[in-house]
C-alpha positions as protocol buffer text, in pm:
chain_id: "A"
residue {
  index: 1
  type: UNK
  ca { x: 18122 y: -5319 z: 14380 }
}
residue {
  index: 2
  type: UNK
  ca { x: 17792 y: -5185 z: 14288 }
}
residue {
  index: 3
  type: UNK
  ca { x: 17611 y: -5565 z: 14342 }
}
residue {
  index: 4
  type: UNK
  ca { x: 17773 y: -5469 z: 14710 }
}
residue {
  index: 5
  type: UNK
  ca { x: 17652 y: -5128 z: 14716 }
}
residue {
  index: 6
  type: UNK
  ca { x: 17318 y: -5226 z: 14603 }
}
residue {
  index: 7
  type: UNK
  ca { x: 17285 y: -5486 z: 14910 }
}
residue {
  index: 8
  type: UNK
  ca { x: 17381 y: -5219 z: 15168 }
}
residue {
  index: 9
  type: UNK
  ca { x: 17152 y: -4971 z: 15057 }
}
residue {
  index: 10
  type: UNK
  ca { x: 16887 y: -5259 z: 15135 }
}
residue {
  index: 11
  type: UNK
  ca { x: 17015 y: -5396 z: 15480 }
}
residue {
  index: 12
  type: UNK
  ca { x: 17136 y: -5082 z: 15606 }
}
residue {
  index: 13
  type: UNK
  ca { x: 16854 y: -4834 z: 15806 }
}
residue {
  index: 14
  type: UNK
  ca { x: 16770 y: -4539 z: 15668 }
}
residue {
  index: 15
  type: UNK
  ca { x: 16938 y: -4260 z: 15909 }
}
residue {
  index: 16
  type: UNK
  ca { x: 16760 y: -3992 z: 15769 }
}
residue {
  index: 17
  type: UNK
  ca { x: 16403 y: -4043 z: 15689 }
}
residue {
  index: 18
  type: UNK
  ca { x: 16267 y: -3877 z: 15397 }
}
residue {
  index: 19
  type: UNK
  ca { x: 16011 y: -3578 z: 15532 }
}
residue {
  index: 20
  type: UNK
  ca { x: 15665 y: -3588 z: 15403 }
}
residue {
  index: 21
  type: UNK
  ca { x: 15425 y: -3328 z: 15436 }
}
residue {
  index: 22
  type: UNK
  ca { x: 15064 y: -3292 z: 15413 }
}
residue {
  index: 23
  type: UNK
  ca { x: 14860 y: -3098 z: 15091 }
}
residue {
  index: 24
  type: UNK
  ca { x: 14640 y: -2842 z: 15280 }
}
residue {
  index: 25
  type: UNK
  ca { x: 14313 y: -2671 z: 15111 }
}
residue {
  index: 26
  type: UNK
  ca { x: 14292 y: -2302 z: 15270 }
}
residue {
  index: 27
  type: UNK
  ca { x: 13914 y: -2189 z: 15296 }
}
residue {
  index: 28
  type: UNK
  ca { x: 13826 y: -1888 z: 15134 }
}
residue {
  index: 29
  type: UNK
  ca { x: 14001 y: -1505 z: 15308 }
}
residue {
  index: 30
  type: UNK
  ca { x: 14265 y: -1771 z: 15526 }
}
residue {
  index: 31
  type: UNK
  ca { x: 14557 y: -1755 z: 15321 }
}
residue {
  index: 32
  type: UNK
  ca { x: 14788 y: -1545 z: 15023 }
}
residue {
  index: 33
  type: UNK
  ca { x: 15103 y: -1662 z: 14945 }
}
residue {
  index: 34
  type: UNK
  ca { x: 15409 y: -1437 z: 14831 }
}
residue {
  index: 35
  type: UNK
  ca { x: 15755 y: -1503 z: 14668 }
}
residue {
  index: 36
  type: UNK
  ca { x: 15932 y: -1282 z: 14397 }
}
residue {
  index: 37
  type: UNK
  ca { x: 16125 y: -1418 z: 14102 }
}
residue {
  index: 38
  type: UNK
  ca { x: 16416 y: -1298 z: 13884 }
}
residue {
  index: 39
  type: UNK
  ca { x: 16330 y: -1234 z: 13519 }
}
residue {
  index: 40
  type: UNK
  ca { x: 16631 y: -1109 z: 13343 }
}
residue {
  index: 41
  type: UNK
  ca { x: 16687 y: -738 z: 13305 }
}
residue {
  index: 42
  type: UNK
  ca { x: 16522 y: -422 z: 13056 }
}
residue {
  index: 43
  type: UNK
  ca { x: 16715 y: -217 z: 12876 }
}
residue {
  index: 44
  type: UNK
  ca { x: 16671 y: 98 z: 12810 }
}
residue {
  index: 45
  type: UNK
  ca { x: 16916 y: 278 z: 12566 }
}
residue {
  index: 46
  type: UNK
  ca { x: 17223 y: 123 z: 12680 }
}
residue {
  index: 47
  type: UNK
  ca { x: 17112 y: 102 z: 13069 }
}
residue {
  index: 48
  type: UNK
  ca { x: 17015 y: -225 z: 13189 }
}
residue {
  index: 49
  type: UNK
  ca { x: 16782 y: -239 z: 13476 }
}
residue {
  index: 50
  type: UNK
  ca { x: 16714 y: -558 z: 13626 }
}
residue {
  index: 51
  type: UNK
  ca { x: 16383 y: -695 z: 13624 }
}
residue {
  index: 52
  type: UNK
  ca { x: 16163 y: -868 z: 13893 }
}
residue {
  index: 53
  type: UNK
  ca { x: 15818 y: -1012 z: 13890 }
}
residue {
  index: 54
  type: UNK
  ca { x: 15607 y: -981 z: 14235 }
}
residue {
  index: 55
  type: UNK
  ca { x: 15375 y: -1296 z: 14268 }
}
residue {
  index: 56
  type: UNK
  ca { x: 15110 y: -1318 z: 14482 }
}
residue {
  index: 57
  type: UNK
  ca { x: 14851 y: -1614 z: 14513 }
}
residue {
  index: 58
  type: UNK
  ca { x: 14528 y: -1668 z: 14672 }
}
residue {
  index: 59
  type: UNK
  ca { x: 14581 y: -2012 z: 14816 }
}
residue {
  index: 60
  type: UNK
  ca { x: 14225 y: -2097 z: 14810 }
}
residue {
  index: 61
  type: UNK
  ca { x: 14130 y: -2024 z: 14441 }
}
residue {
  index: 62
  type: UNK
  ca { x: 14444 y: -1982 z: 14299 }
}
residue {
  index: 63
  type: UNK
  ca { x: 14375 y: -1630 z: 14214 }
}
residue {
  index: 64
  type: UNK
  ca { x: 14701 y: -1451 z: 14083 }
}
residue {
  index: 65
  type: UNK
  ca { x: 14827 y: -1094 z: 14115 }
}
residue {
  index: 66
  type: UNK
  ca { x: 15183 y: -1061 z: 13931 }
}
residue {
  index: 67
  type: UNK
  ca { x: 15380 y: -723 z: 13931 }
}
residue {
  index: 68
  type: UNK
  ca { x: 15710 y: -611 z: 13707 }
}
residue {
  index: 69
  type: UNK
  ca { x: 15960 y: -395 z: 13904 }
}
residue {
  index: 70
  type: UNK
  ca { x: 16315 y: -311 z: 13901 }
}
residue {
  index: 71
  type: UNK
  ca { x: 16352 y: -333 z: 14261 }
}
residue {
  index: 72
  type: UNK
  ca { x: 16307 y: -530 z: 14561 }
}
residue {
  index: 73
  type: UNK
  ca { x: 16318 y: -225 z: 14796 }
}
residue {
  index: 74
  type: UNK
  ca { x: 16160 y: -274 z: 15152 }
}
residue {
  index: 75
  type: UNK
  ca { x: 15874 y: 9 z: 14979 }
}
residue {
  index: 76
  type: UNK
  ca { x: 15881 y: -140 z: 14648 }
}
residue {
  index: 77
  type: UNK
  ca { x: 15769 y: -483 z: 14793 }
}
residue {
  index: 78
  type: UNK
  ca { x: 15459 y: -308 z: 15012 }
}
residue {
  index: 79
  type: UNK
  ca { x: 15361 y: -106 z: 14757 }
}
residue {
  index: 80
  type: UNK
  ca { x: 15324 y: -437 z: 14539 }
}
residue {
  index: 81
  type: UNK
  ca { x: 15112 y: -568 z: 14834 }
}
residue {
  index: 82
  type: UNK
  ca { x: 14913 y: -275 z: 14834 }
}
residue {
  index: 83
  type: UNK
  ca { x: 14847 y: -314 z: 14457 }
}
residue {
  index: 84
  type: UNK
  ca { x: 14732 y: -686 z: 14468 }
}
residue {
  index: 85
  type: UNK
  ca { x: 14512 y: -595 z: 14765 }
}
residue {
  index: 86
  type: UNK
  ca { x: 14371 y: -344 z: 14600 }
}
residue {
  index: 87
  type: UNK
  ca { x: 14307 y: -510 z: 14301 }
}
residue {
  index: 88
  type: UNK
  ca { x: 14140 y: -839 z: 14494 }
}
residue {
  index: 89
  type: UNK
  ca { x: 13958 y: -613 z: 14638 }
}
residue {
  index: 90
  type: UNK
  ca { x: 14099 y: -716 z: 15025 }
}
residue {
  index: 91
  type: UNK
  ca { x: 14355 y: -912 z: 15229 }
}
residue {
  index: 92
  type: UNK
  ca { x: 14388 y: -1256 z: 15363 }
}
residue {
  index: 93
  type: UNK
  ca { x: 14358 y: -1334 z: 15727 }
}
residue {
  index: 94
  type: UNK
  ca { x: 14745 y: -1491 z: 15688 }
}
residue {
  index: 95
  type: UNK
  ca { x: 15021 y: -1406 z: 15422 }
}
residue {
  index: 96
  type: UNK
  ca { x: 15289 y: -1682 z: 15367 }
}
residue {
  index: 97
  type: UNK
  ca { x: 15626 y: -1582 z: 15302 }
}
residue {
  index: 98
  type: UNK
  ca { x: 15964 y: -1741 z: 15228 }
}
residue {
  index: 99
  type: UNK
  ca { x: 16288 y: -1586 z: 15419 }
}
residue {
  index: 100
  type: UNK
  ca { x: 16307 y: -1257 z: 15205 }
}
residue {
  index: 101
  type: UNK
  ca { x: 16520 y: -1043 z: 15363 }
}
residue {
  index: 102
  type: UNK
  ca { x: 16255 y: -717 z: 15329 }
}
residue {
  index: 103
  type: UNK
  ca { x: 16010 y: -909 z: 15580 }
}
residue {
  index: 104
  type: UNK
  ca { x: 16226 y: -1182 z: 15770 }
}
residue {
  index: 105
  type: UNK
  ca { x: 16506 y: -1027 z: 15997 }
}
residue {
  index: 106
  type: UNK
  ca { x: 16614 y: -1356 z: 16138 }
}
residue {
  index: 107
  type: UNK
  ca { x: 16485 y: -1746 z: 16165 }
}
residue {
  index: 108
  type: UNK
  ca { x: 16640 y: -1955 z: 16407 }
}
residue {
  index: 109
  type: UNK
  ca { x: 16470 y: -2272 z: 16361 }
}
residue {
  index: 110
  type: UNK
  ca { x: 16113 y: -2223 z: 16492 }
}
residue {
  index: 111
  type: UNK
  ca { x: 16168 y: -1894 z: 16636 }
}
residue {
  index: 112
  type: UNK
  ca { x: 16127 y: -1578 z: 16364 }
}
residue {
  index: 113
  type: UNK
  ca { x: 16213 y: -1220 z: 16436 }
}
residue {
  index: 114
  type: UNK
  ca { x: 16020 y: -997 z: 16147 }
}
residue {
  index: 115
  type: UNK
  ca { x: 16188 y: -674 z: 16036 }
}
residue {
  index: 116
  type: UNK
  ca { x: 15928 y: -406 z: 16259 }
}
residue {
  index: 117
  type: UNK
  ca { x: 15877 y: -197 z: 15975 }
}
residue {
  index: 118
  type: UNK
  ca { x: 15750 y: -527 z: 15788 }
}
residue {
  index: 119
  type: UNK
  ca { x: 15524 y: -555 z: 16110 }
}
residue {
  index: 120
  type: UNK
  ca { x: 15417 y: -249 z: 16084 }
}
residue {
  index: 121
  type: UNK
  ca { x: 15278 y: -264 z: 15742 }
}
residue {
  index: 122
  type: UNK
  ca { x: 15096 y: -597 z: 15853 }
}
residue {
  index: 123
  type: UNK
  ca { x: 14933 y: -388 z: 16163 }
}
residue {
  index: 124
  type: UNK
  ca { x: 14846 y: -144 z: 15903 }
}
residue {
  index: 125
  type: UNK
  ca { x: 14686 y: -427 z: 15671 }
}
residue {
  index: 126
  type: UNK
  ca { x: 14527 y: -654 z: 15936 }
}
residue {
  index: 127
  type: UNK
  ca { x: 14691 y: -1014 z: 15844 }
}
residue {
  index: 128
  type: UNK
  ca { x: 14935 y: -1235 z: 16034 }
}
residue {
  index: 129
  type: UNK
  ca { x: 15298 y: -1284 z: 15832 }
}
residue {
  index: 130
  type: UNK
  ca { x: 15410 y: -1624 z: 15840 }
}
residue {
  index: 131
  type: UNK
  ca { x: 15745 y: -1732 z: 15795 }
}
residue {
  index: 132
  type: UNK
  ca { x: 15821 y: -2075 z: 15575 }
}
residue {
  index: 133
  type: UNK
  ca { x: 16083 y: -2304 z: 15713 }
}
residue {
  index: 134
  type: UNK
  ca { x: 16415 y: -2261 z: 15505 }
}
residue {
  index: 135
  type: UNK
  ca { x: 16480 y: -2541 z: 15230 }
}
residue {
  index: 136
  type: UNK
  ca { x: 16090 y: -2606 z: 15252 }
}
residue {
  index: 137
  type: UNK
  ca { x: 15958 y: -2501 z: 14893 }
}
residue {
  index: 138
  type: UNK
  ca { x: 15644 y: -2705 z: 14935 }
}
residue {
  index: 139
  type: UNK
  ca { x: 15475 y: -2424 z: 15253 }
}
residue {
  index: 140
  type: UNK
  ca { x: 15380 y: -2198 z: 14986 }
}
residue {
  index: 141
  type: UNK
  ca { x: 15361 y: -2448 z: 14656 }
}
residue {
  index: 142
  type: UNK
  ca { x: 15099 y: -2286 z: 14500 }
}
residue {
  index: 143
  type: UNK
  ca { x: 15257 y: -1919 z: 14469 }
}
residue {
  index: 144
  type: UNK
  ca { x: 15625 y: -2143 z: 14374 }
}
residue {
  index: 145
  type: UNK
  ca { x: 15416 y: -2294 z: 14088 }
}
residue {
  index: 146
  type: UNK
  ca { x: 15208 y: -1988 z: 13986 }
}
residue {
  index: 147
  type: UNK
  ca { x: 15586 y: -1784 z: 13889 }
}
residue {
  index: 148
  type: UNK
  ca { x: 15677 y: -2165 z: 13703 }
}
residue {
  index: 149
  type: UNK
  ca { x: 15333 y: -2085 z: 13505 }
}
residue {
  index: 150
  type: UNK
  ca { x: 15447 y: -1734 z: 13466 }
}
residue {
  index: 151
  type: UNK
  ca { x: 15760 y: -1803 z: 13319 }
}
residue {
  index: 152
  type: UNK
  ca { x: 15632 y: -2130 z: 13069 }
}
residue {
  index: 153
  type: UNK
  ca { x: 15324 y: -1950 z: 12977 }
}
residue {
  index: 154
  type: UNK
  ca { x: 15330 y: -1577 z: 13005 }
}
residue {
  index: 155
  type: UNK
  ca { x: 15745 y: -1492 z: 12949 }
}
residue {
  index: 156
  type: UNK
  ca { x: 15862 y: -1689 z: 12615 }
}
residue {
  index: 157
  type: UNK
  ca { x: 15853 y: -1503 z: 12301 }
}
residue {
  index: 158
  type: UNK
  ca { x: 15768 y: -1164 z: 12420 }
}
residue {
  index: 159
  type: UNK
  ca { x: 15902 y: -832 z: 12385 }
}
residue {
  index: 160
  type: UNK
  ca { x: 15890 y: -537 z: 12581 }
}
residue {
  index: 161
  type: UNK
  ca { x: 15982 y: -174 z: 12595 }
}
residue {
  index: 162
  type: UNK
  ca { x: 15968 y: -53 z: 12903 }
}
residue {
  index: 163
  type: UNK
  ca { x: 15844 y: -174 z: 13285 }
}
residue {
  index: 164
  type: UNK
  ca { x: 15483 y: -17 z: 13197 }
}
residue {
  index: 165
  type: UNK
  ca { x: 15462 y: -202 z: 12872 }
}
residue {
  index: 166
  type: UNK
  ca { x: 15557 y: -529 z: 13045 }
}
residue {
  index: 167
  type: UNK
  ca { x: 15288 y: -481 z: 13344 }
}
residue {
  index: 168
  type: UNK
  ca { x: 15042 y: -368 z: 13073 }
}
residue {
  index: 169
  type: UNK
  ca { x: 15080 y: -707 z: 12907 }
}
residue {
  index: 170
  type: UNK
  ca { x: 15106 y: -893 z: 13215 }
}
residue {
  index: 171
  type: UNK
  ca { x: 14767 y: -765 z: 13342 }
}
residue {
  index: 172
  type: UNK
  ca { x: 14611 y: -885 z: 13047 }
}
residue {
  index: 173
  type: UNK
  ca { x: 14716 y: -1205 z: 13075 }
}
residue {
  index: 174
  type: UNK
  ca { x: 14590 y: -1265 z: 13424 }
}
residue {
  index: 175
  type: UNK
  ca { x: 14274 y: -1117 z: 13291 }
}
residue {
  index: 176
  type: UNK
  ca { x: 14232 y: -1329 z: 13000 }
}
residue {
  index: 177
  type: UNK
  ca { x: 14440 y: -1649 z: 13043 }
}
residue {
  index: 178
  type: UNK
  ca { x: 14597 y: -1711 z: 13395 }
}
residue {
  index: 179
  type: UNK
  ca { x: 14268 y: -1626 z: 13600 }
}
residue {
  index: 180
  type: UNK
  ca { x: 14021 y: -1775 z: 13345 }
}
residue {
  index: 181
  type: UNK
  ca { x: 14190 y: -2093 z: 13313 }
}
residue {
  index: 182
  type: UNK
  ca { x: 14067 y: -2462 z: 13454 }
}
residue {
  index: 183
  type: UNK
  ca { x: 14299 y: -2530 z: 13739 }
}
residue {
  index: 184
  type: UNK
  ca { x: 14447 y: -2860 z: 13718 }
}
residue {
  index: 185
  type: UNK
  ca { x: 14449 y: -2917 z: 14112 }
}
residue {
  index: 186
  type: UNK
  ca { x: 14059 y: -2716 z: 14191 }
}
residue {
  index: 187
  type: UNK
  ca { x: 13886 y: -2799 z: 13836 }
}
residue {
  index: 188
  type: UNK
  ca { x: 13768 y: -2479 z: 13854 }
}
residue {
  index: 189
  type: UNK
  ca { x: 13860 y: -2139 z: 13694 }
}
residue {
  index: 190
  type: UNK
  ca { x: 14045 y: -1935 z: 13978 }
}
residue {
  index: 191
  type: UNK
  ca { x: 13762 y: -1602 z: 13888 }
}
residue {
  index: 192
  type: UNK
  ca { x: 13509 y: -1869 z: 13938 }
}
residue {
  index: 193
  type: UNK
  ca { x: 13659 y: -1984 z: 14269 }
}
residue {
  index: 194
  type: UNK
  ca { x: 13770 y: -1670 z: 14416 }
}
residue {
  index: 195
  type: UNK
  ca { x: 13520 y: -1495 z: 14721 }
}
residue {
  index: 196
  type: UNK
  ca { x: 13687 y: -1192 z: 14774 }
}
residue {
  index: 197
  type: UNK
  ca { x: 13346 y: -1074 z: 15040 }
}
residue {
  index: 198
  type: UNK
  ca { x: 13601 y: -1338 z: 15232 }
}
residue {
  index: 199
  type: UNK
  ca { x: 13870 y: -1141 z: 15284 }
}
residue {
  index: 200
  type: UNK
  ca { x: 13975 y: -796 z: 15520 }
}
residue {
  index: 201
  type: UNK
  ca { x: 13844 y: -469 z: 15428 }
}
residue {
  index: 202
  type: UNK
  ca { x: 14144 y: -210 z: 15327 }
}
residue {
  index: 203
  type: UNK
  ca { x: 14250 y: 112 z: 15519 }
}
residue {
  index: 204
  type: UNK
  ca { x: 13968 y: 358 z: 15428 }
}
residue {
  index: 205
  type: UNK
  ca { x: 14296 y: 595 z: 15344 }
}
residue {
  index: 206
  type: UNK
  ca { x: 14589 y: 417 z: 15181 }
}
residue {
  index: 207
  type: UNK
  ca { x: 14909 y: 492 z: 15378 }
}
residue {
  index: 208
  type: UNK
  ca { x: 15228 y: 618 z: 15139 }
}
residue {
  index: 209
  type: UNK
  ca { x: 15488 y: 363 z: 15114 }
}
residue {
  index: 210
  type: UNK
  ca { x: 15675 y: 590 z: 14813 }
}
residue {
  index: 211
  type: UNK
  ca { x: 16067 y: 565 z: 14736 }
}
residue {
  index: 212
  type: UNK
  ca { x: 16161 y: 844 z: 14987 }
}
residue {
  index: 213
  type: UNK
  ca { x: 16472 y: 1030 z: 15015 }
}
residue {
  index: 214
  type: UNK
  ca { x: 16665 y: 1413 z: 15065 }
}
residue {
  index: 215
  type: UNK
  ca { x: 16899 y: 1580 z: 14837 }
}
residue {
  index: 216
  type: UNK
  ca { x: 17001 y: 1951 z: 14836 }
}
residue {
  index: 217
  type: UNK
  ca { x: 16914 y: 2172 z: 14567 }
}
residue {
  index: 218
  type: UNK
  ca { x: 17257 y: 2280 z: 14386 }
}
residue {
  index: 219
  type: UNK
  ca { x: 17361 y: 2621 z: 14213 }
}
residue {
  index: 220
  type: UNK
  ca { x: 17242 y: 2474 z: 13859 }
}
residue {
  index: 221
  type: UNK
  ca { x: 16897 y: 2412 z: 13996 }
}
residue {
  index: 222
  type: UNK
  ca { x: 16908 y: 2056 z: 13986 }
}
residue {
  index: 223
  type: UNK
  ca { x: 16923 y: 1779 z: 14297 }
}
residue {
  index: 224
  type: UNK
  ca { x: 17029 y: 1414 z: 14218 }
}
residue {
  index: 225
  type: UNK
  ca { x: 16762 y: 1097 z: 14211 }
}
residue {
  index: 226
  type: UNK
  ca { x: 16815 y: 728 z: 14155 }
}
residue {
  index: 227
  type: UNK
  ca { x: 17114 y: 813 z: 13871 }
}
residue {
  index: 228
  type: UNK
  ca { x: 16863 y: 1138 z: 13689 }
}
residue {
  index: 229
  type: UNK
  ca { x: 16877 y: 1499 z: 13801 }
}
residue {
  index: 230
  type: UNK
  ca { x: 16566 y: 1704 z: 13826 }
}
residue {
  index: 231
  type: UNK
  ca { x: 16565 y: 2032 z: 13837 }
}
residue {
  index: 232
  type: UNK
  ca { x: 16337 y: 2300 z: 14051 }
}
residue {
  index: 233
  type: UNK
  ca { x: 16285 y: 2659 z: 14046 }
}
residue {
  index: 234
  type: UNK
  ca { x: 16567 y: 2859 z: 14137 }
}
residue {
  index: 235
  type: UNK
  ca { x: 16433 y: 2989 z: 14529 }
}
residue {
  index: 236
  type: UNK
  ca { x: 16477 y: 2663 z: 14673 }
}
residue {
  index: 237
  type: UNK
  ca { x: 16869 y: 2667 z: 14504 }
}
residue {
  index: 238
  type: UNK
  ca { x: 17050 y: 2532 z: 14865 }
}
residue {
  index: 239
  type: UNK
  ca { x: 16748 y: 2379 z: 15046 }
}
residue {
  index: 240
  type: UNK
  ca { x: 16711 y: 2042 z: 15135 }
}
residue {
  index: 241
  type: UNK
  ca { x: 16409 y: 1871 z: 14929 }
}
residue {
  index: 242
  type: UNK
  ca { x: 16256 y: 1558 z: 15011 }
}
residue {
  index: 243
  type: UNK
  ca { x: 16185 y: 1296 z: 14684 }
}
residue {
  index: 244
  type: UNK
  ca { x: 15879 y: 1072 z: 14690 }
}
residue {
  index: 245
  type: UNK
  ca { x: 15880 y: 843 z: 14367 }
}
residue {
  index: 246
  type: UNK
  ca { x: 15691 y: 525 z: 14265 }
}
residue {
  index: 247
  type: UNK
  ca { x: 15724 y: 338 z: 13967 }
}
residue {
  index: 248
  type: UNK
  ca { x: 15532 y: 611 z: 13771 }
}
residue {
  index: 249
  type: UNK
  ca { x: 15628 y: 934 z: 13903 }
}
residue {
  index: 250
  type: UNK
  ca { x: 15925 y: 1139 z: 14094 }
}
residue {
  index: 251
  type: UNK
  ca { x: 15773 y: 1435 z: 14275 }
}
residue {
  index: 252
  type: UNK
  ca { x: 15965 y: 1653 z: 14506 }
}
residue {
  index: 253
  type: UNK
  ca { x: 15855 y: 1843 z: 14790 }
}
residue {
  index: 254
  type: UNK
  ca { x: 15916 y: 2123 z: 15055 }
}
residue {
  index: 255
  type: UNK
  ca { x: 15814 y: 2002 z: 15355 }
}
residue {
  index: 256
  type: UNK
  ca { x: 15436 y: 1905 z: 15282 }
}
residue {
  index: 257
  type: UNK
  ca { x: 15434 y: 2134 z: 14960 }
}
residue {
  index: 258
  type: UNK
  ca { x: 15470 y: 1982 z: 14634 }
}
residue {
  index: 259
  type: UNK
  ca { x: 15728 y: 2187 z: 14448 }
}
residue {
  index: 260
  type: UNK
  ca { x: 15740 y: 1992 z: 14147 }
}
residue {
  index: 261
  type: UNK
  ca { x: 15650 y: 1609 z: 13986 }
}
residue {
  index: 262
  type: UNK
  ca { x: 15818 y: 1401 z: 13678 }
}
residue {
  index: 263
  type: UNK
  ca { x: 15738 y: 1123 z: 13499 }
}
residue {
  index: 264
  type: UNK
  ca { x: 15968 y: 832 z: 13625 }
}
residue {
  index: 265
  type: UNK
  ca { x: 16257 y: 788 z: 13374 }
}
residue {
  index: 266
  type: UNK
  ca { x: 16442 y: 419 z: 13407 }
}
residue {
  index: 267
  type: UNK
  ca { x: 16732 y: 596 z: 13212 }
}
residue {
  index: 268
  type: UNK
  ca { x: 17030 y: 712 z: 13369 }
}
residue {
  index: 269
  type: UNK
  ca { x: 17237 y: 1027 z: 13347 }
}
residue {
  index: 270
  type: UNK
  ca { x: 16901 y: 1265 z: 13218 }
}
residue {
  index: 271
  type: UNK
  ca { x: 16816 y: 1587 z: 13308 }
}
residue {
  index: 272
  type: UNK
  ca { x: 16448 y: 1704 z: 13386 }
}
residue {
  index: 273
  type: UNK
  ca { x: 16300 y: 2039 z: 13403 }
}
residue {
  index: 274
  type: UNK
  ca { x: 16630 y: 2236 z: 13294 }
}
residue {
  index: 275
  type: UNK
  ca { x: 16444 y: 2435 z: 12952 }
}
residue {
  index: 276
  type: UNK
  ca { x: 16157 y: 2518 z: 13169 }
}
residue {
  index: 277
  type: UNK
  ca { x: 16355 y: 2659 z: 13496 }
}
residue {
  index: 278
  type: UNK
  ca { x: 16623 y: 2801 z: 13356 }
}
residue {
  index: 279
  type: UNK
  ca { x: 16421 y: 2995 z: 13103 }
}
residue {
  index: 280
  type: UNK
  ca { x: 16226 y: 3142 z: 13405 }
}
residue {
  index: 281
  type: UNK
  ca { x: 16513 y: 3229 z: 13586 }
}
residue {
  index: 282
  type: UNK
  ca { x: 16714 y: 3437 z: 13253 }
}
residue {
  index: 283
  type: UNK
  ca { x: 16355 y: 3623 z: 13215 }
}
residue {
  index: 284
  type: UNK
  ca { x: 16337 y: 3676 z: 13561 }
}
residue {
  index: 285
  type: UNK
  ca { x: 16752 y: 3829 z: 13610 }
}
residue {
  index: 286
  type: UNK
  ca { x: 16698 y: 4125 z: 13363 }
}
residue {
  index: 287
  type: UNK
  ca { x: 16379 y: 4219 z: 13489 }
}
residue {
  index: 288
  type: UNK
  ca { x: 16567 y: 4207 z: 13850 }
}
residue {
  index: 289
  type: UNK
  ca { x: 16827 y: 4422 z: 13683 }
}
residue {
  index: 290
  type: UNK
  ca { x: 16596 y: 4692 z: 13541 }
}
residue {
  index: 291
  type: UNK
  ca { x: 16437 y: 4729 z: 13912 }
}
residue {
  index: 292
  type: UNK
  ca { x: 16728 y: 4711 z: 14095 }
}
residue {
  index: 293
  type: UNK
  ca { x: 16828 y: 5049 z: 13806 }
}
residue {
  index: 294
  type: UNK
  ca { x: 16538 y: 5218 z: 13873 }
}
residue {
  index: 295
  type: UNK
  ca { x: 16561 y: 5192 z: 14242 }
}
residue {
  index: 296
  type: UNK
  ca { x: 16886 y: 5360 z: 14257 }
}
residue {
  index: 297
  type: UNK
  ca { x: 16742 y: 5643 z: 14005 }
}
């Protein structure tokens, strides 16, 4: 049977040729390439958030930006892109995508509808999203094999404590290892290689791509946020407050006004700001009560 099998593999035609593709060399400012990958989860006291690590490659010199979050939110994923932008100092003419769902509404073999918000942040940006074909790892290798580097070289026998501890690290080992290395493919260290006077200038004023939502401020003071309650002072007690939060900081507003700002807790179930509004509002009610007295007197 398998002397058999062995001559039909050689006589019969092969109905579906392999597919071979060509290794292209982006100049300098043509190309970044983007992908996220799945790293496990944090825990913090008891709650487990999972983790994610943002990955973003300058195709040309190999140049890496990697960022920790907890989330791949439509305004979690910009504000990544903002970051690495920011910290090459520019964008690429073309950014290089596989189908994630926050950028890629729908691909029907060559024809790709992009989500418009997604478009809009690329109008904002100045670059051209491009779309990989599905099952076709090898459009945007070098951003594929940067997040296999992260995980064999940056990820084994390391703790953490939180998602700024793990970004603190993570920054210092693009700075000192990842970015100074000698690149097996360029033979040349990816700071050495990198022109970023090749890319796209940034917005002169960075547009706000914050976690944004509405809650209503209940009898107790407090309005709810991501699984935390956060309390305000006691005269906006029934308005509706809109929340603004990045990976650092929840800060809640009144219309344009900013009523109050927290440091972002990954926790779930705290309260914020209850000893310092509630104290203000028992000092405040006998003080009410005197006047109130010496009104009627």
């Amino acid at each position: 049977s398998s002397i058999l099998q062995e001559y039909v593999r050689k006589v019969r035609p092969q109905l579906t040729p392999r597919r071979a593709f060509m290794r292209m060399e982006p100049i300098a400012g043509e190309r970044f390439e983007v992908d996220w990958g799945h790293f496990g989860a944090l825990d913090y006291s008891g709650d487990s958030r999972k983790l994610y690590a943002f990955a973003l490659v300058d195709a040309h010199s190999r140049m890496m930006y990697v960022e920790f979050t907890h989330c791949q939110s439509f305004e979690t994923f910009v504000r990544c892109h903002v970051h690495a932008f920011t910290e090459l100092g520019g964008v690429a003419r073309q950014i290089a995508y596989d189908n994630l769902a926050t950028a890629v509404a729908e691909h029907d073999g060559r024809i790709v509808r992009f989500h418009p918000r997604f478009l809009g942040f690329a109008r904002e940006y100045n670059f051209v999203p491009h779309a990989c074909n599905p099952a076709s790892g090898w459009e945007k290798g070098k951003v594929e094999r940067a997040i296999g580097y992260l995980r064999q070289n940056f990820w084994p026998l390391r703790d953490f404590t939180d998602l700024h501890d793990v970004n603190r690290q993570v920054r210092q080992w693009l700075d000192e290892v990842a970015n100074r290395r000698m690149h097996s493919e360029t033979r040349e260290r990816p700071l050495d290689r990198f022109q970023p006077e090749a890319l796209r200038p940034l917005p002169v004023i960075p547009y706000d791509y914050r976690d944004s939502s509405e809650a209503t401020v209940q009898k107790d003071l407090r309005l709810r946020f991501d699984g935390n309650r956060y309390c305000v002072p006691h005269r906006y007690v029934g308005r509706r407050l809109t929340i603004k939060a990045d990976a650092g900081n929840v800060t809640i507003y009144n219309r344009v006004e900013e009523v109050v700002s927290y440091a972002r807790s990954w926790r779930r179930g705290q309260t914020f700001g209850a000893d310092r509004y509630e104290k203000v509002l028992a000092d405040e009610r006998p003080a009410a009560r005197r006047s109130q007295a010496q009104q009627r007197l």
